[in-house]
N, C-alpha and C positions, 0 to 999 in steps of 0.2 A: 937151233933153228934160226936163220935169219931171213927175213921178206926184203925182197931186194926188187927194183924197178926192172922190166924184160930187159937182156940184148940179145941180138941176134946171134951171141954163140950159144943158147939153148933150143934154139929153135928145133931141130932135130932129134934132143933129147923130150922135149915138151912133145912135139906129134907124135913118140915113141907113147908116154907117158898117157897120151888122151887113150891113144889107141889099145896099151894095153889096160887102162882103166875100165873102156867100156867093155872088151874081154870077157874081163874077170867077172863083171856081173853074174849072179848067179840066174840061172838059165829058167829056173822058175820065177824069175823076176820078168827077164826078158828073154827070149826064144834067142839062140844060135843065129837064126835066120835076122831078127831081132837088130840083134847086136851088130851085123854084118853090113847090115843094111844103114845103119849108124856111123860105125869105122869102118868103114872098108877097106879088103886087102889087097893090095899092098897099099900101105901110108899116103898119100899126098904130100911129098916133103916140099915140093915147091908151093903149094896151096897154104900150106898151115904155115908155112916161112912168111908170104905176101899177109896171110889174116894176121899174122903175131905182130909183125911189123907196124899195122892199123891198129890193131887193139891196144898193143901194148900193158900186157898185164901184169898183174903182180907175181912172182913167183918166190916159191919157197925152197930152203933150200937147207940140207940139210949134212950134215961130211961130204959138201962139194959137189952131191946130188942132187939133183931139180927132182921135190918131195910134192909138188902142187902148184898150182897156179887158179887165179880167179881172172875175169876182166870184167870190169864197169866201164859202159860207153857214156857219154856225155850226157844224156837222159836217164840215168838210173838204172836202163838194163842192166843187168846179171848175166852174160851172155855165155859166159863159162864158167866152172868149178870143179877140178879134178885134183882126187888125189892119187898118187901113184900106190898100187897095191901095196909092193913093201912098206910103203909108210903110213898105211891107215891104222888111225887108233893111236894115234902119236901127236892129235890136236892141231894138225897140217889147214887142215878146212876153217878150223876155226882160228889160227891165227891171221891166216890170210881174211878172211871176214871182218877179224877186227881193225885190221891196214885200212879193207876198202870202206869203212867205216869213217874213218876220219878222210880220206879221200873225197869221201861224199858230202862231207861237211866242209873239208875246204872248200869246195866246188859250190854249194851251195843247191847240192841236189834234196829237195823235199821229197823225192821218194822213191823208194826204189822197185824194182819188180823184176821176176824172173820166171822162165818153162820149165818146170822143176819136173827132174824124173820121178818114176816111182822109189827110186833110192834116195834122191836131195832134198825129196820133199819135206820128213818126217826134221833135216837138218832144218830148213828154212823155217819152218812152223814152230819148231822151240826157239826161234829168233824172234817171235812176234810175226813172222810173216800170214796173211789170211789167203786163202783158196779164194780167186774172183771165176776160173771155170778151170772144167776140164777140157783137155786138146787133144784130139787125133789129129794127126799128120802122118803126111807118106813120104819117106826117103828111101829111093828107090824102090820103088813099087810096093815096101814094105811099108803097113800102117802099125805109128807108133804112139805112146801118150804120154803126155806131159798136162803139166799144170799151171797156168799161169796164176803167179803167187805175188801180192804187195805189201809192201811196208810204207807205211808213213812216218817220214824220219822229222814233221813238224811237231808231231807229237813225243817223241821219244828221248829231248832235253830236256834235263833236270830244270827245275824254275830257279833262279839266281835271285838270292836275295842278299840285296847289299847292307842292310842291317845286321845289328848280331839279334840270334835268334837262341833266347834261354832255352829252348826243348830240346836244340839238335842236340844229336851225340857227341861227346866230345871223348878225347882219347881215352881217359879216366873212363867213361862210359864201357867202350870198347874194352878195352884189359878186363875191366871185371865181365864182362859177358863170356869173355874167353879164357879169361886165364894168365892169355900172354899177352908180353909186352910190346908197346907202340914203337917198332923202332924208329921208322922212320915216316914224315910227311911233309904231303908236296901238291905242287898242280903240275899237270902234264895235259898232253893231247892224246888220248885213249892209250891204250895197251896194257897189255898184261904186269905189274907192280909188280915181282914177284918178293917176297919175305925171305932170309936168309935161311939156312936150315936151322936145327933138325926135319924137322919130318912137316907139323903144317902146316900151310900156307893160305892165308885170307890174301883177300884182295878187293879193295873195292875201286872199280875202274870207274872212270869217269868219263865223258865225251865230249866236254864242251870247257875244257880248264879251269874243272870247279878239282878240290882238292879231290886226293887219295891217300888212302894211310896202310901200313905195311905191320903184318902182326908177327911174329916169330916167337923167340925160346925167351925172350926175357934178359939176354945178354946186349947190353950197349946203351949208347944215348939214347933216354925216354925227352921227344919232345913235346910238349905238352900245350900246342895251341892246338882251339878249336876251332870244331866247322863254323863256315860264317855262307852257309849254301841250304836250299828245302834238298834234304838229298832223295835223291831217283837215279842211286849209283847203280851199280850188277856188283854181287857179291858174289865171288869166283872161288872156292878153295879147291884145289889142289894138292893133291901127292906121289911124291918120283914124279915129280913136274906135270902131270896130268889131272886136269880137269876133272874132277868125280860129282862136283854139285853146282849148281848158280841158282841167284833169284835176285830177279832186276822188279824193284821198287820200294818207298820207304822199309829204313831198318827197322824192328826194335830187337830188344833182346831175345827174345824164343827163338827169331830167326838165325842169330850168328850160333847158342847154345843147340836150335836141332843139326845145322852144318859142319858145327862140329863133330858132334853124335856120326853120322853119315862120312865123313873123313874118318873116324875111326874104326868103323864098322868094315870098313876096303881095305 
């Protein structure tokens, strides 16, 4: 999968992609009528071409396929988030999340907010997102509901501490909690670390170029410096490249030994 910046030769596949997304909604979610009233047929190709152009969002992409896109406007909206049917369940939502993520921190946006469906909702709210109300609204004479949802992204950096700090974890920490080896560590601007195989995959992301350290099979260079950060990483494991656990705030050990448990249980 790669998150690539819009251009305008997806525009036509992206209005394809909204439209069959909200589709496929299942009908006990939202009504036929519902749904219709939301995308309507036939597409708006020149309409969603002029909005893409403005928004400019992020899109995903997947064997050469537009897999999802998000956009964030210059205030924090969340204005769209779609995955394309065939590729749900393949972590499309949440990689593009984590892109617009460090977007919002270059930018300098304190916070973000979004009208989450009855489907985006349940994604936004395992983000830290809070319900400030509920929405009806009418598109085309049809009344629909959403949620307007915020995140405060002041709160949600790790605290940086430029001293060394005896308690944090250090790699030695990590191996014994899991077993496996430190292969590699570094600082980055957020995204997914991934660990090389066999099978699993820790990950502690970061969001603001405080380190991250990468756990695998125990094959390779073990480097051996420590954290010098108060960590408030997300502990992400994975397996067959998908996402099966996280828990974003200090570590200790029970934490990384139950996420393992849960990685082997799938």
């Amino acid at each position: 999968m790669e998150i690539k910046s819009y251009s305008n030769q997806w525009a036509a596949e992206i209005t394809d992609l909204f439209y069959q997304s909200v589709h496929a909604i299942d009908p006990s979610v939202y009504t036929p009528e519902q749904k219709e009233a939301w995308a309507p047929t036939p597409p708006d190709y020149a309409a969603w071409s002029k909005r893409l152009d403005e928004k400019r969002p992020l899109v995903a992409i997947i064997n050469g396929q537009v897999a999802g896109f998000i956009e964030l406007d210059t205030d924090g909206h969340i204005d769209c988030t779609y995955t394309h049917p065939n590729f749900q369940g393949m972590g499309v939502a949440s990689a593009l999340y984590e892109h617009l993520l460090t977007e919002a921190r270059l930018n300098n946006i304190e916070r973000l907010y979004v009208e989450a469906s009855f489907i985006a909702k349940p994604f936004f709210k395992h983000r830290g997102f809070t319900t400030v109300k509920k929405n009806t609204v009418q598109r085309n004479s049809v009344m629909l509901v959403n949620f307007t949802m915020e995140f405060d992204m002041t709160t949600s950096y790790p605290d940086f501490d430029p001293d060394y700090r005896e308690d944090a974890p250090t790699i030695t920490d990590v191996e014994a909690w899991t077993g496996y080896a430190v292969l590699e560590f570094g600082a980055s601007w957020c995204g997914h670390c991934q660990a090389a195989e066999p099978v699993v995959k820790a990950v502690l992301v970061d969001h603001s170029e405080l380190p991250h350290i990468k756990i695998a099979d125990g094959k390779g260079k073990i480097l051996g410096r420590r954290f010098r950060v108060k960590l408030w990483p997300t502990l992400i494991l994975l397996k067959d490249g998908q996402e099966v656990a996280r828990i974003v705030r200090p570590l200790v050990a029970d934490d990384v030994k139950s996420f393992l448990k849960v990685i082997h249980e799938n």
